[in-house]
N, C-alpha and C positions, 0 to 999 in steps of 0.2 A: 455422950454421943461417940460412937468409935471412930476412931481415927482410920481415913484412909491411905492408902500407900497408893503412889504411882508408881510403876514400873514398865517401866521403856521394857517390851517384849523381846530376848533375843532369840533370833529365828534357830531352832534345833534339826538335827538331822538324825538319820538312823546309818549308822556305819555299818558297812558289813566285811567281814574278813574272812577270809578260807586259806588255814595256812597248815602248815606241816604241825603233828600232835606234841612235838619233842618242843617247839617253840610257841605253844598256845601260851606259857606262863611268860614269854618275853615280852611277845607283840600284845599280849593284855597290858603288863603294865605300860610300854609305848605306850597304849590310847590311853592309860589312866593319866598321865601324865598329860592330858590334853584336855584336863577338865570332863571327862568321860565320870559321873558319878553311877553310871548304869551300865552292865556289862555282863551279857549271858556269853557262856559256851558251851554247843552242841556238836559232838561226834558229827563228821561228815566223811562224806564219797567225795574227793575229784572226779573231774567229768571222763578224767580216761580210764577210771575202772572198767568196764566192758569191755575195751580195746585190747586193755594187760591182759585181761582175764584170756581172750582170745588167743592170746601170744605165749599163756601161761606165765606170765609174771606176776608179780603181788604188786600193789601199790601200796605204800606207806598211807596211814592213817590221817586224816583231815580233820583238822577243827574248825567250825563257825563261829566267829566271834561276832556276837550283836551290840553296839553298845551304841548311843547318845549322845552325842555331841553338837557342842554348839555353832552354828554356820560360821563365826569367824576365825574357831581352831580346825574345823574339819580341812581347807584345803591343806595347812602348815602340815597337816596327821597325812592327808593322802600324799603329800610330795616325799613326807622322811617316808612313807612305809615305801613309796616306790624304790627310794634308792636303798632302803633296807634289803629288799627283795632282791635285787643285785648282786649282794654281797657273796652268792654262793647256793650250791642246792638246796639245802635244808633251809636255805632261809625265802625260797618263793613263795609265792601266793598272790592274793588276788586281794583288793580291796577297792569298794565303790560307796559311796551315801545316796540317800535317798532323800529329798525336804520332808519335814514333818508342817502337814499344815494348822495343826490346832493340838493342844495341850488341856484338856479340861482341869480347872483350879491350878490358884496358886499357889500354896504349896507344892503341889506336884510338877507345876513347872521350875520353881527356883529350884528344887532337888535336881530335876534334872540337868539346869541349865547352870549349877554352882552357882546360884546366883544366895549370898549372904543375906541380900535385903528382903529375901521374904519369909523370914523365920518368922515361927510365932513369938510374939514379945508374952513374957507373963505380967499379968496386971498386980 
């Protein structure tokens, strides 16, 4: 008879960041460090491209950082990125989460949620 596991679900969110392209590789690892096991990045626009463009300025290059995290590290991630973003120009940007309501399997949830107890055991 296989054995089952219980696992208390913890609730996951989808982070999202748009930050300056020179600091994609910082504020990635910031959210790695926050139990973030999933983490895309895609080129983006900030919103006042158009504006520059009008003025003839350039705007420095944007990254999207998508990643995963768990509801009880995500506010601790949004409070350091706020004061991170202070620190100076190149270091703004923007960062919000969204709740995730359902994760189908588990596997795919412990991966995302660094949760250790739901490896597969080998028999």
């Amino acid at each position: 008879m296989p054995q089952t596991r219980n696992i208390a679900p913890m609730k996951l969110e989808l982070l999202m960041a748009i930050v300056h392209n020179e600091k994609a590789a910082y504020y990635s690892s910031l959210i790695q460090q926050h139990q973030a096991n999933l983490q895309f990045s895609v080129p983006a626009k900030g919103t006042t491209h158009l504006f520059l463009s009008y003025l003839g300025f350039t705007e420095q290059p944007k990254t999207l950082l998508i990643s995963i995290v768990r509801s009880d590290e995500a506010p601790k991630l949004i409070e350091l990125l706020e004061e991170t973003f202070q620190k100076g120009k190149t270091y703004k940007g923007i960062a919000y989460t969204i709740s995730l309501t359902s994760v189908i399997g588990t596997l795919v949830y412990g991966f995302l949620a660094n949760d250790k107890r739901t490896v597969k055991e080998e028999a």
